[in-house]
N, C-alpha and C positions, 0 to 999 in steps of 0.2 A: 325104225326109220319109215318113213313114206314120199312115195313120190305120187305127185298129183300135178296135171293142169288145171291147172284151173281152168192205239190211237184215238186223237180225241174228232169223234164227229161233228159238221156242222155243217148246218145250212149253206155257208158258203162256199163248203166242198163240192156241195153239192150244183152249185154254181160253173166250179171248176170242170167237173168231169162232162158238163156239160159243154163248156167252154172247145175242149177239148175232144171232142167223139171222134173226130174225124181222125183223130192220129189213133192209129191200131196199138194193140197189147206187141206186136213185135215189135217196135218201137218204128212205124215209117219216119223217111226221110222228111220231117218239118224241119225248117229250120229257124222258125221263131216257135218257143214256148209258150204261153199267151201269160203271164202274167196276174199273181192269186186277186181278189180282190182285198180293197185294200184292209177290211172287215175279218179276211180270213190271218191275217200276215202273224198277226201274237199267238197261230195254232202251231206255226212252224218250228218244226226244228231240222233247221239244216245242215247237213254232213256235204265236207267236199272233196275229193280229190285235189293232186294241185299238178301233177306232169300228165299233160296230156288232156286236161280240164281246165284248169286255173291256165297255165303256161304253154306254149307251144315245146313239142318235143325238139332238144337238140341232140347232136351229136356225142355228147360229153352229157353227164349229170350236174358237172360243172360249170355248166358253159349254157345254162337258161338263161331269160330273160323275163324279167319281169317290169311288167308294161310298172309305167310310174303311179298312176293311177290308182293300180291295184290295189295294195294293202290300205289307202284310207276309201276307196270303196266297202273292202272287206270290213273293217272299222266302225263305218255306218252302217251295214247290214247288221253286224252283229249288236251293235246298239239297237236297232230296229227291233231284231229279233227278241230282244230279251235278254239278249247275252247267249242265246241257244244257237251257235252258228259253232263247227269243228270242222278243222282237215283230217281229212281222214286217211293218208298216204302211208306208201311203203318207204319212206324217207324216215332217217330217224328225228325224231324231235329238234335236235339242235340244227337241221337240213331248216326243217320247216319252219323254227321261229327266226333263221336268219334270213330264209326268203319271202315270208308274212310277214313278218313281226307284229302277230296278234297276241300271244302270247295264252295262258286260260286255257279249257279243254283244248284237246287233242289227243290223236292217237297215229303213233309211228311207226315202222315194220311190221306195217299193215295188223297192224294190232296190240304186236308184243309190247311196244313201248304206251303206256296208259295214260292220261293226267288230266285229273277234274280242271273245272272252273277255276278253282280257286289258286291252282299252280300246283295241287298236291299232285302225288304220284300215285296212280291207281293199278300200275301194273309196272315191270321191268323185266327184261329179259336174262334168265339164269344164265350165265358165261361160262357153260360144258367146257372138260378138258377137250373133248375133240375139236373144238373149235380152231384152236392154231393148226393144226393137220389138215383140215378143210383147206385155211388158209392158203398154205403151202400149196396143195393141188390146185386153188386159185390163183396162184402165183404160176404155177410150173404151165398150164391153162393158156394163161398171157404170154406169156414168152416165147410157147410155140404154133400157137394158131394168131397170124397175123388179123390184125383190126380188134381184138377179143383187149375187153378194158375189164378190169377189177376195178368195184365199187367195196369197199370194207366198210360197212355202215355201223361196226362193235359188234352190234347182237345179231349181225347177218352179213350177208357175202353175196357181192350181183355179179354174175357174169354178162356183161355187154355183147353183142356181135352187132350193133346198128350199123356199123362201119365194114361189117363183111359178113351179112346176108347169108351168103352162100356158104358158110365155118357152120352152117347151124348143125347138123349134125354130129361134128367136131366137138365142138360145145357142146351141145346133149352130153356125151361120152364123158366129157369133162365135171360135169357138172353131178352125174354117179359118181364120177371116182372122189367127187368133190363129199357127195351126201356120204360114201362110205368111209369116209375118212372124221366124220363127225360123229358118228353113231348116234345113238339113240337121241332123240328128242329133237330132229334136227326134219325140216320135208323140203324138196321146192318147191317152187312157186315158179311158173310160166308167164311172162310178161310179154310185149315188146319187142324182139327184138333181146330178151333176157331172159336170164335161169338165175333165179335166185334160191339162195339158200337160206332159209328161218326157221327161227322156233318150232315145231308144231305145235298143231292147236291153235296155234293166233291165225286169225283174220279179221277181215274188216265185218263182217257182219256180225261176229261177237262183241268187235271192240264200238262197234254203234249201237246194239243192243244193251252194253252196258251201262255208257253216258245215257240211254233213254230212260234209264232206271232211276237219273239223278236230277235233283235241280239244275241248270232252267229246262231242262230237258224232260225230262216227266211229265205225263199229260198232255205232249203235244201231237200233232204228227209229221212224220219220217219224211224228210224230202232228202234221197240221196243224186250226188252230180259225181259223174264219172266215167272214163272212157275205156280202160283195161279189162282184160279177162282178169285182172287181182280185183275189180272191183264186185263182181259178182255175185260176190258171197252179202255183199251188203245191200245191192239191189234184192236179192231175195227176201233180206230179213225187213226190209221198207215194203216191201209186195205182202209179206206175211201181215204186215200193219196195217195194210191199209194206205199207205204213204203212197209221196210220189216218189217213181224212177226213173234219172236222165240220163242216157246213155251220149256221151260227146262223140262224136266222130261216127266214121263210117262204118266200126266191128258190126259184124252178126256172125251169126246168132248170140244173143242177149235176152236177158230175163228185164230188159229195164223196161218200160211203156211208154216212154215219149223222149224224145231225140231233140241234140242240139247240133247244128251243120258241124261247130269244132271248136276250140278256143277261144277263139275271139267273138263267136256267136256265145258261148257261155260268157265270157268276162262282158260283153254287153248286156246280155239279161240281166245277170246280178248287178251291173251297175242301176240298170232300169228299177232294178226292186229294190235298194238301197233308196235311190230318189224318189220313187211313190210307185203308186199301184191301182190301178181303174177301182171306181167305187162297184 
């Protein structure tokens, strides 16, 4: 068991970092990204987050909203790109193509769940017996600390407290009795406002690591967008490349190197880069 909190160069990168000096490696508060030129856009390959990047956070996991625009933005980027665009979330697959519907790479609980281009499956999460046990203490969890929601995503388990702040220690406690009730192969994950329960071993800068290994992705370099301490691990693995890293919102400290105000400052940039990009 474990518990834990959590390239191809070119001339016109070189353009970019330029572009960009002013915003520090800790990622300061900019809150326009300046936009690749439009020369550099077929080096890209984009990973994204989608709660709390893509979507404003709500209340419920249930209970997002997705601006209308969104997915045939995301549609044209990804045509843009090559086909090299992924969400990269702790949602499972079926979360994410009902609230995209891009369908194609991606990767879900934050990694366990894998799937190329082409709709194949490149990874899946093993369904341990201790997993219904888990359950159960996620269930027992909700019942007696008020505002605390169960998320059952199959291959994982999210304990919510957005709605009672002040349970978080409550939750913590819950959330151990939660991991020793699954044994082996199972760690948290620290979110939000959440404790989640997954796989071990998966994350997200594995599961972007992997896709980079693959067509259309191979060869390019690493732009990850994302707001959580679950995305971390993937801002690292874009930092080790060379890539870029967006950190949405206000967290620090973070390993990303340039900043977007929040949601809707990220679903604007991406739209800007879907529709063109400075020569």
């Amino acid at each position: 068991m474990h518990l834990r909190d959590t390239a191809v160069s070119t001339r016109s990168f070189v353009r970019i970092d330029i572009a960009m000096s002013s915003v520090t490696s800790a990622a300061a508060d900019h809150d326009v990204l300046p936009l690749p030129p439009r020369a550099a856009i077929a080096a890209i390959a984009l990973f994204v987050d989608i709660d709390g990047t893509l979507l404003d956070i709500a209340a419920r996991p249930d209970a997002v909203v997705v601006e209308a625009s969104l997915p045939a933005t995301l549609k044209q980027l990804k045509e843009r790109l090559g086909g090299a665009l992924a969400p990269i979330s702790g949602r499972p697959l079926r979360d994410i193509d009902a609230l995209l519907g891009l369908g194609g790479a991606a990767a879900g609980l934050h990694g366990a769940e894998l799937r190329g281009p082409n709709d194949g499956m490149l990874a899946a999460p093993i369904l341990r017996e201790g997993l219904d046990a888990a359950r159960k203490r996620a269930a027992e969890a909700a019942a007696s600390i008020a505002g605390v929601l169960v998320e059952d995503k199959g291959g994982a388990i999210a304990l919510h407290y957005r709605a009672a702040p002040e349970a978080e220690l409550d939750v913590r406690r819950a959330a151990i009795a939660m991991l020793d009730a699954a044994g082996d192969g199972y760690e948290l994950l620290h979110g939000k406002c959440v404790i989640e329960l997954k796989p071990a071993n998966a994350d997200k800068g594995a599961a972007l690591a992997a896709l980079m290994r693959i067509a259309p992705f191979a060869g390019r370099t690493p732009w990850m967008i994302g707001d959580d301490a679950t995305d971390e691990d993937a801002f690292a693995e874009v930092n080790a490349e060379r890539g870029v890293s967006i950190v949405v919102g206000p967290r620090r400290p973070t390993v990303a190197r340039y900043a977007l105000a929040g949601p809707a400052a990220a679903r604007a940039w991406l739209a800007a880069l879907a529709a063109d990009a400075p020569q």
